[in-house]
C-alpha positions in Angstrom: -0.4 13.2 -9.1 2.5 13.7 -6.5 4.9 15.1 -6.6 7.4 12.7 -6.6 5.5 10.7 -9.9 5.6 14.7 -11.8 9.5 14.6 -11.3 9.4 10.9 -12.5 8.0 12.1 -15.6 9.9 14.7 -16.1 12.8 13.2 -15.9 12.3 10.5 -18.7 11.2 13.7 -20.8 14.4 15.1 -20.1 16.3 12.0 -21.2 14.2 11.7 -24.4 14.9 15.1 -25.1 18.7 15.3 -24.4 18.8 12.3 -27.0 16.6 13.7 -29.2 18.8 16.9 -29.8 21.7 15.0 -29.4 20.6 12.7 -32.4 19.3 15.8 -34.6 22.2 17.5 -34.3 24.6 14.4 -35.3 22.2 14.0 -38.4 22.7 17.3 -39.0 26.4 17.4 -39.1 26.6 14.5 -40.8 24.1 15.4 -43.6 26.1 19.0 -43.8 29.5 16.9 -44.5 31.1 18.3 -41.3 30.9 14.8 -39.7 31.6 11.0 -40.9 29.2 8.1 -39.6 31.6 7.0 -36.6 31.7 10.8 -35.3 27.6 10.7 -35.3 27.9 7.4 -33.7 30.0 8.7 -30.9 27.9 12.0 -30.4 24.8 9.2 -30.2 26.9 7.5 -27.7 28.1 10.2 -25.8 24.2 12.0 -25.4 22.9 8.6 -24.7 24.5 8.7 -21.2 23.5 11.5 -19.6 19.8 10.5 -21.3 19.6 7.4 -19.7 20.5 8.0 -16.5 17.9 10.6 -16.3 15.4 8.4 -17.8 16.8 5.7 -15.2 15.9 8.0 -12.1 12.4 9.3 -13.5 11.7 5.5 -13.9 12.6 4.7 -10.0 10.4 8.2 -9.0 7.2 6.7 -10.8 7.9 3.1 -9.5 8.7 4.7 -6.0 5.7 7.1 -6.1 3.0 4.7 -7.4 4.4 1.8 -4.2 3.8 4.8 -1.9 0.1 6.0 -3.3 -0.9 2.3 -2.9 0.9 1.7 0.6 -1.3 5.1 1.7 -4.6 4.2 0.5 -4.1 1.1 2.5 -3.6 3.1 5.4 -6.7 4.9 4.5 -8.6 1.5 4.9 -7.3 0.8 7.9 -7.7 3.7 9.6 -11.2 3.7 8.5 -11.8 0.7 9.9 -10.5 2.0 13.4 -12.5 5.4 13.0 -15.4 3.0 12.7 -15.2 1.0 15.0 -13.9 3.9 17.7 -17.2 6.0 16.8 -19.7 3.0 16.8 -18.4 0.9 19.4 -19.9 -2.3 17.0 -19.7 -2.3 13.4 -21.2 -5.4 11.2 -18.6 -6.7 9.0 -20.7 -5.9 5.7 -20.9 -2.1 6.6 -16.9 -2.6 6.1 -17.2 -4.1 3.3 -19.5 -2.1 1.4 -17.7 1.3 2.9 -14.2 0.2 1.5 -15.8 -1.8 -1.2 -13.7 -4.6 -0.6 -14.2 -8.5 0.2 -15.5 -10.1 3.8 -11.8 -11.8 3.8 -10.0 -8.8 2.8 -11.5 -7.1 5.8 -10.5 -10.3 8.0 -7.0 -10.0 6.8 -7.1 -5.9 7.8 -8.3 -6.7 11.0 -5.7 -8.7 11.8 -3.6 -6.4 10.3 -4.6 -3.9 12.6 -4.2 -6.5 15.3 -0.4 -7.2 14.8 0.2 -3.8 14.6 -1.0 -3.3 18.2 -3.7 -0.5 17.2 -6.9 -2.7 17.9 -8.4 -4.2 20.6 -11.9 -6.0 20.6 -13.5 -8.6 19.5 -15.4 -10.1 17.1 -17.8 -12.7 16.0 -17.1 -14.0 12.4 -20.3 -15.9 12.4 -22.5 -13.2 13.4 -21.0 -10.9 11.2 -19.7 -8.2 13.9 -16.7 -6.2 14.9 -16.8 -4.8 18.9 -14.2 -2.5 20.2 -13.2 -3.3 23.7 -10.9 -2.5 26.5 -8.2 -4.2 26.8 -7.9 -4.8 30.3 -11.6 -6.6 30.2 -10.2 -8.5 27.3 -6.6 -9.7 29.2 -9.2 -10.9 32.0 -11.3 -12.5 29.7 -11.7 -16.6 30.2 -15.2 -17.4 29.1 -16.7 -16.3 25.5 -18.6 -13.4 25.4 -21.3 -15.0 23.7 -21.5 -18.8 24.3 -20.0 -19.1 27.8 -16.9 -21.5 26.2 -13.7 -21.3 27.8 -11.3 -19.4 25.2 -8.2 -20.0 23.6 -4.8 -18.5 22.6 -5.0 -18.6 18.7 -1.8 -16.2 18.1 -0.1 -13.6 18.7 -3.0 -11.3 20.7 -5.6 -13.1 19.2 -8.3 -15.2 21.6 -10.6 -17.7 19.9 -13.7 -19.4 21.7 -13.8 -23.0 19.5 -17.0 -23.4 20.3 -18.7 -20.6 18.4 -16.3 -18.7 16.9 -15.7 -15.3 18.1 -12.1 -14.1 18.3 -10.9 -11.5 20.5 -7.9 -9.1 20.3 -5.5 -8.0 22.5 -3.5 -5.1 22.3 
C-alpha cells in the first residue's frame, strides 16, 4: 500500500466518523428532550459537510493511487523488456512472454510502445519469434532485410518492415 491509497483510506474513515458522532450526538439530544426533529436534522445536515468532503478527497487518493500503481507496473514491463534485450543482445519473444506472463500481442504492442517512445532501437522478426537490439546508425543505413535480402519499407513512425518476410526494424 502507498502512501497516497493509506491517506485515501483514512480520509473516508474520517468522514464516516465525523458523521457518525455527529448523528449520535443529534440522537442523543433529541432522545434527552433538549432538541426537536428539525434541530437533529440540521446538526445531520451541518456534520454531513465537512464528512463528505473528506470522504470526497479520500475517494480521489485511492482512485489517484490505484491509476499510478498500475501506470508503474507498466513501466516495470517495459523496462524489463529493455533490460532484456540490453543484456542479451536477442531475446525470443516467448521468453517475454513467459517472464512478464503476458500475451505474444501484448508484448507486440510494448514493443512498439517502447518504439514511440524513442527508447528502443532493433529489430525484430515476428515470424521467427525474436527481438535483436541494434545500433541505430546500422539501422538508419539499412536498405536490404537482414534476413531475406528484400528491400525494406517505411511502416511508421521509426518502424522499417521488409514485406517479404516480415521482420520489422526500429529506429530510434
Amino acid at each position: 500500500m502507498n502512501l497516497g491509497r493509506v491517506s485515501g483510506i483514512l480520509m473516508i474513515l474520517g468522514g464516516l466518523l465525523i458523521f457518525g458522532f455527529g448523528a449520535l450526538f443529534a440522537l442523543g439530544q433529541t432522545a434527552a428532550g433538549e432538541l426537536n426533529v428539525g434541530g437533529a436534522i440540521v446538526g445531520l445536515g451541518l456534520a454531513a459537510i465537512p464528512a463528505a468532503i473528506l470522504a470526497a478527497i479520500g475517494v480521489v487518493l485511492v482512485t489517484r493511487s490505484r491509476q499510478e500503481q498500475e501506470e508503474g507496473e507498466e513501466r516495470a514491463e517495459l523496462r524489463k523488456i529493455l533490460d532484456m534485450v540490453a543484456s542479451k543482445g536477442e531475446v525470443q519473444i516467448r521468453e517475454l512472454v513467459l517472464e512478464l506472463g503476458t500475451s505474444r500481442k501484448e508484448v507486440q504492442g510494448q514493443v512498439h510502445s517502447l518504439v514511440g517512445m524513442g527508447l528502443f532501437s532493433g529489430y525484430i522478426n515476428w515470424d521467427e519469434g525474436t527481438l535483436y537490439s541494434s545500433e541505430a546508425s546500422s539501422i538508419h543505413e539499412l536498405q536490404r532485410c537482414k534476413f531475406c535480402g528484400g528491400e525494406v519499407k517505411f511502416a511508421g513512425k521509426g518502424v522499417l518492415h521488409c514485406p517479404y518476410c516480415g521482420a520489422e526494424y526500429f529506429l530510434s
